[in-house]
KEVOSE-205634 format. One line per field, with one value per residue (C-alpha): residue number from 0; residue in three letters; x, y, z. Coordinates in Angstrom, 2 decimals. Example, Ala and Ser with C-alpha at 12.3 -4.5 7.8 and 13.67 -1.06 7.14 Angstrom:
<atoms>
zator [0  1]
rolo [ALA  SER]
X [12.30  13.67]
Y [-4.50  -1.06]
Z [7.80  7.14]
</atoms>
This chain:
<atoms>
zator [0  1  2  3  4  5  6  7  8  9  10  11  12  13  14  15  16  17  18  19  20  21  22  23  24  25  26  27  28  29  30  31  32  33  34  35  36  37  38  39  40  41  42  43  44  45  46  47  48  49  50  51  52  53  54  55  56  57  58  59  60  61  62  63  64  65  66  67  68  69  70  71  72  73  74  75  76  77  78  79  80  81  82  83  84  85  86  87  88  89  90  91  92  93  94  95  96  97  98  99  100  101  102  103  104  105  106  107  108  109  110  111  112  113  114  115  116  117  118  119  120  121  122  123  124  125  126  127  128  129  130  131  132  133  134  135  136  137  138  139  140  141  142  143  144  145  146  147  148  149  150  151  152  153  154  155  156  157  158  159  160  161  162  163  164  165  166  167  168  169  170  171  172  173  174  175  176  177  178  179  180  181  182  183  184  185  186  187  188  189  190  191  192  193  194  195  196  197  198  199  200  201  202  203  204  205  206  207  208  209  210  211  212  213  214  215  216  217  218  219  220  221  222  223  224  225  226  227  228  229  230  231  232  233  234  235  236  237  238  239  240  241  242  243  244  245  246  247  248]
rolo [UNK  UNK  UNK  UNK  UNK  UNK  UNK  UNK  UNK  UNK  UNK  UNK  UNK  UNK  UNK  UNK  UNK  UNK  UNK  UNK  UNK  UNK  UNK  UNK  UNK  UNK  UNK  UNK  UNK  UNK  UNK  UNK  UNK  UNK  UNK  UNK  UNK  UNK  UNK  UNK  UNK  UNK  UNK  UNK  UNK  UNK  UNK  UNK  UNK  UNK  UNK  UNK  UNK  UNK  UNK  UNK  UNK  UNK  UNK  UNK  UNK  UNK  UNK  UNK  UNK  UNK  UNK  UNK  UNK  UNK  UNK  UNK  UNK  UNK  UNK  UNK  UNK  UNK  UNK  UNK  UNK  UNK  UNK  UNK  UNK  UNK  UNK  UNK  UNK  UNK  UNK  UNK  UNK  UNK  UNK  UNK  UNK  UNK  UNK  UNK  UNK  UNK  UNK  UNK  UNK  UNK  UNK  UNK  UNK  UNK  UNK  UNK  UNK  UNK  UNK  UNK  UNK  UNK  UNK  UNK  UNK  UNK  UNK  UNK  UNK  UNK  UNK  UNK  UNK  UNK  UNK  UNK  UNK  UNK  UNK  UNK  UNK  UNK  UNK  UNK  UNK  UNK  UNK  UNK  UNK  UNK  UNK  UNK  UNK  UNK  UNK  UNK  UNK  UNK  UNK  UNK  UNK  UNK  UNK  UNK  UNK  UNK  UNK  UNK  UNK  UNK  UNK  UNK  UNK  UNK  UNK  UNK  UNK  UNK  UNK  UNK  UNK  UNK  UNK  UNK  UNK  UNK  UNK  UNK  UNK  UNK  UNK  UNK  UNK  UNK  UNK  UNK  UNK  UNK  UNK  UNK  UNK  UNK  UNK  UNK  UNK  UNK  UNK  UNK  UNK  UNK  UNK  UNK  UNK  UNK  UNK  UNK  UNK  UNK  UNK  UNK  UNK  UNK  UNK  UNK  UNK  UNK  UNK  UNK  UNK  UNK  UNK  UNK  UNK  UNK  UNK  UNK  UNK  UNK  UNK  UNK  UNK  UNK  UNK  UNK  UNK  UNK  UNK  UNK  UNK  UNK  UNK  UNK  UNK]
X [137.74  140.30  141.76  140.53  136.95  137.40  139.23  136.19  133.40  135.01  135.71  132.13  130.86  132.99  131.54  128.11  128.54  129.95  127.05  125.08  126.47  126.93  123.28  123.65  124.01  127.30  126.97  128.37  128.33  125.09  122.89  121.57  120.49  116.42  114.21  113.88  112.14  110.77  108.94  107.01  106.85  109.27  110.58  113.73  115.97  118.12  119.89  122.22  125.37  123.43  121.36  118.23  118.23  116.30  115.11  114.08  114.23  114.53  117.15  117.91  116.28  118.88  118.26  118.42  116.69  114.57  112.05  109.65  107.50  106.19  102.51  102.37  104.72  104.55  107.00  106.92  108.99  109.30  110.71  110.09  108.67  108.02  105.70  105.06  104.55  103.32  104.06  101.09  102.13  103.49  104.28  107.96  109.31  112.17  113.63  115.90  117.05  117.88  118.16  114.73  113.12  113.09  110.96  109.33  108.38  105.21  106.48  103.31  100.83  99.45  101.15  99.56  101.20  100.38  102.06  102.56  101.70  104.02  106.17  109.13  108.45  106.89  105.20  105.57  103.25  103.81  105.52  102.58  103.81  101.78  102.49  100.58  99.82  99.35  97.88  98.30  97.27  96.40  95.72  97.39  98.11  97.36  98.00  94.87  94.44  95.24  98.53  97.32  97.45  94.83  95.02  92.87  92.76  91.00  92.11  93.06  94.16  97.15  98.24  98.42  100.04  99.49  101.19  102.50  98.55  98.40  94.97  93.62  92.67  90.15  88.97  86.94  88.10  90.00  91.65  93.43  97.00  96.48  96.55  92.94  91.38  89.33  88.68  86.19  83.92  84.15  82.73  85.16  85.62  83.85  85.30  83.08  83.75  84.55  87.26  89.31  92.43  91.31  91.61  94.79  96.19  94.73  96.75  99.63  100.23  99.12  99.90  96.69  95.22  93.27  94.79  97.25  100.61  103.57  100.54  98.05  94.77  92.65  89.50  91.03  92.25  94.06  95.85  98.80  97.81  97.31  100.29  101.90  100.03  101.37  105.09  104.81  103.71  106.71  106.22  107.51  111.35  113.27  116.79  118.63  118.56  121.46  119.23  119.79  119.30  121.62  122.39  119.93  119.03]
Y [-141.72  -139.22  -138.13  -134.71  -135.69  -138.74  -136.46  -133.87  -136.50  -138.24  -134.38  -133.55  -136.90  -136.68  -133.23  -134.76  -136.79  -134.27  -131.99  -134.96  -136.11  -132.13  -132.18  -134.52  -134.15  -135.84  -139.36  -142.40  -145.15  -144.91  -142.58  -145.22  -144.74  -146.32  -144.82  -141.99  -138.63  -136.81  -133.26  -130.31  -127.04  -125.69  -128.32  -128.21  -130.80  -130.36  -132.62  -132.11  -131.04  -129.01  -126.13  -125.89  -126.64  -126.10  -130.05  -129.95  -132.75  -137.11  -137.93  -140.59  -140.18  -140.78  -141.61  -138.13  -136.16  -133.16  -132.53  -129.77  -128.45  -124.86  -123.93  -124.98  -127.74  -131.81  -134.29  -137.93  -140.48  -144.28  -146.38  -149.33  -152.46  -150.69  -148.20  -145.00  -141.51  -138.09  -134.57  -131.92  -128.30  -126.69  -129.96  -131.08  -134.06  -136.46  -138.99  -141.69  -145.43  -146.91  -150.35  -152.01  -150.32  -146.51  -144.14  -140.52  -138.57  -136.09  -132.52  -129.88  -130.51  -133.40  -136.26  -139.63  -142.98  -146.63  -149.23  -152.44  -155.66  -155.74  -152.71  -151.63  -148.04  -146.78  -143.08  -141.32  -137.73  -135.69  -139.45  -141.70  -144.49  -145.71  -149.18  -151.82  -155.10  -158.19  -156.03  -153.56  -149.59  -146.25  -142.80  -140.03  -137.96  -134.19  -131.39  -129.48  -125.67  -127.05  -127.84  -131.33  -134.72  -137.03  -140.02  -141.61  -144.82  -145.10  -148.61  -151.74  -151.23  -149.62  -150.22  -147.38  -146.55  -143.66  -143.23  -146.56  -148.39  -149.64  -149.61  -150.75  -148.58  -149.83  -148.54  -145.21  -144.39  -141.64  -141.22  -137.89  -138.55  -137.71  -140.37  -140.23  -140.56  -143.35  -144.27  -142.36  -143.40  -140.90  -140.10  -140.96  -139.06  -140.14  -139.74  -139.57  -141.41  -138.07  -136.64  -135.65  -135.68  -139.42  -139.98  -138.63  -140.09  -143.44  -143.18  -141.95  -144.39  -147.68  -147.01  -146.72  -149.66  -149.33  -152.17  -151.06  -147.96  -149.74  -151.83  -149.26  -150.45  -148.23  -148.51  -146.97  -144.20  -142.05  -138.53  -140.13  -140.58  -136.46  -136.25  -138.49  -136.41  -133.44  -134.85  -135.44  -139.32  -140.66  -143.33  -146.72  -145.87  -149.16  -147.63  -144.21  -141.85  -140.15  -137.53  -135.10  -131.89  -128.89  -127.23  -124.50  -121.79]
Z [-245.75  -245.54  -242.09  -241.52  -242.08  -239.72  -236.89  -237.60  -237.01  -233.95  -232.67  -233.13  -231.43  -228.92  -228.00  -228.85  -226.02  -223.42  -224.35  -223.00  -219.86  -219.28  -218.38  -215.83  -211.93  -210.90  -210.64  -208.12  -207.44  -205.23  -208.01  -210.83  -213.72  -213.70  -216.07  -218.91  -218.60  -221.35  -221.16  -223.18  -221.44  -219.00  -216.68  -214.43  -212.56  -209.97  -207.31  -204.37  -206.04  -208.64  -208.59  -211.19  -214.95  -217.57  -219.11  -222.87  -224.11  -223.48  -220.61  -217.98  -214.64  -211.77  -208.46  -206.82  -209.46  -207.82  -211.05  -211.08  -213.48  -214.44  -214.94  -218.41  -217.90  -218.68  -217.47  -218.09  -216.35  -217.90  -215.20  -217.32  -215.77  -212.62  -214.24  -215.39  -213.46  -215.06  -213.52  -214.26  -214.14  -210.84  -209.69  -207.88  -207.16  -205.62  -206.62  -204.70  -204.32  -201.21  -202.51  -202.38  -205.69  -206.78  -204.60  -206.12  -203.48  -204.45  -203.05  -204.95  -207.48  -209.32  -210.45  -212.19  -212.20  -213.24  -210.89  -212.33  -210.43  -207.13  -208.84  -206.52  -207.62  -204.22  -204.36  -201.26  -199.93  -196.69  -195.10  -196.67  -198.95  -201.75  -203.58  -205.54  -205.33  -206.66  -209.67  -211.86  -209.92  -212.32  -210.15  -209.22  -206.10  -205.77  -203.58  -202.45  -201.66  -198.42  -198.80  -197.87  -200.46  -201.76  -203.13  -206.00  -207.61  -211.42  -212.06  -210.11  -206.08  -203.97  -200.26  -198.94  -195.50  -193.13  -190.09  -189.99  -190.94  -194.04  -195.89  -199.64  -201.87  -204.75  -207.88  -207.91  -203.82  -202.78  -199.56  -197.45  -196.58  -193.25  -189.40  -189.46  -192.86  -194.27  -197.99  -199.72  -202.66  -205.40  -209.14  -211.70  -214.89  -218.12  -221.26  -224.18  -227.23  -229.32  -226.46  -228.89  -226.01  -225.10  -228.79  -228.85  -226.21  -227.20  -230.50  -229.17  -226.16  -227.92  -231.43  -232.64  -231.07  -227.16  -225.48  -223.37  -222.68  -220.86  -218.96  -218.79  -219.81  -221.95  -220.22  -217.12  -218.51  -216.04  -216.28  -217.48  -221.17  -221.07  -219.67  -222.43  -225.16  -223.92  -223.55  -226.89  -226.67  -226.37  -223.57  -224.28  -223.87  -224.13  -223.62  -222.74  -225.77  -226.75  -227.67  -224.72  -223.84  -223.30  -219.96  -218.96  -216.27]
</atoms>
């Protein structure tokens, strides 16, 4: 290979890279680096050091991540084997890692997760912390008009605690993230067999079979398969793509 083209190609990977890590907030020794996030529609991060950008495609998610999505906005966070979590539209987030597992603390809006058994992902809403068990946990947590959250489980059971009680959650309860609330029985969506979104999603998030997304099992089938459809359905991120995104307003 002649010279020139080899300086060229390093030159150009070299500001391949920069390009990357551009995108990120400034890192130490006390942000890592545990999960990916992917998106489709206007998303932004931000952090402490760094005001808003504009996400648009797969990047690491770092412990101090703020993430927020517009209206018609998807964001998916793999945290590998300590789960999964999906942001709706107008929903924000934190991120953060104090040393015992990562925590994403639900700011606005509605945002799904699956827990996987004893996961040291914890979700946290207006102070209430929300972990699973000894098994697997699908739901989501959702800002009402309000300004207060609920709680819902689809599949499996969480511990939830409120003003330092913890309660269980089980499958098809809901529960307001308030001192005095008690779990609620509630309907749980059906999905009929020609959903062409469930379809989707099914495709997409177990490649083509119905067994299971990253631990999710088909059958519960929470918001975060939409979520994954609409992220474009790329969910089972082994490793940090080099892929990134450019910096944006």
């Amino acid at each position: 290979m002649a010279y020139p083209t080899l300086l060229r190609r390093v030159s150009a990977y070299v500001l391949a890279l920069a390009l990357v890590f551009a995108t990120l907030p400034p890192l130490g020794t006390a942000d890592p680096i545990f999960g990916t996030i992917q998106v489709s529609g206007p998303a932004w991060v931000a952090s402490d050091e760094t005001d808003w950008s504009r996400l648009s495609s797969t990047r690491p998610l770092v412990s101090g991540d703020r993430l927020k999505t517009g209206a018609d906005g998807y964001l998916l966070a793999d945290l590998g084997d300590s789960g999964v979590v999906g942001l709706y539209g107008d929903a924000e987030v934190t991120t953060t890692d104090v040393g015992g597992g990562p925590i994403i603390d639900v700011h606005k809006g509605k945002v799904a997760f699956h827990l996987s058994p004893d996961s040291n992902l914890q979700l946290q809403a207006d102070g209430a912390g929300i972990v699973s068990q000894t098994a697997a946990a699908d739901g989501y947590v959702e800002y009402g008009n309000d300004g207060i959250p609920v709680v819902v489980v689809e599949e499996g059971a969480l511990m939830v605690q409120v003003a330092g009680t913890d309660r269980e959650l089980n499958r098809g309860e809901r529960m307001v993230l308030k001192s005095d609330a008690e779990a609620e029985p509630m309907q749980l969506a059906a999905y009929d067999d020609d959903d062409d979104d469930r379809k989707a999603a099914g495709a997409v998030t177990t490649g083509g079979g119905s067994s299971s997304m990253l631990g999710l099992s088909a059958a519960g089938w929470t918001a975060i398969g939409i979520v994954a459809v609409a992220a474009g359905g790329a969910v089972a991120l082994t490793q940090i793509s080099d892929d990134d995104d450019g910096p944006g307003s």
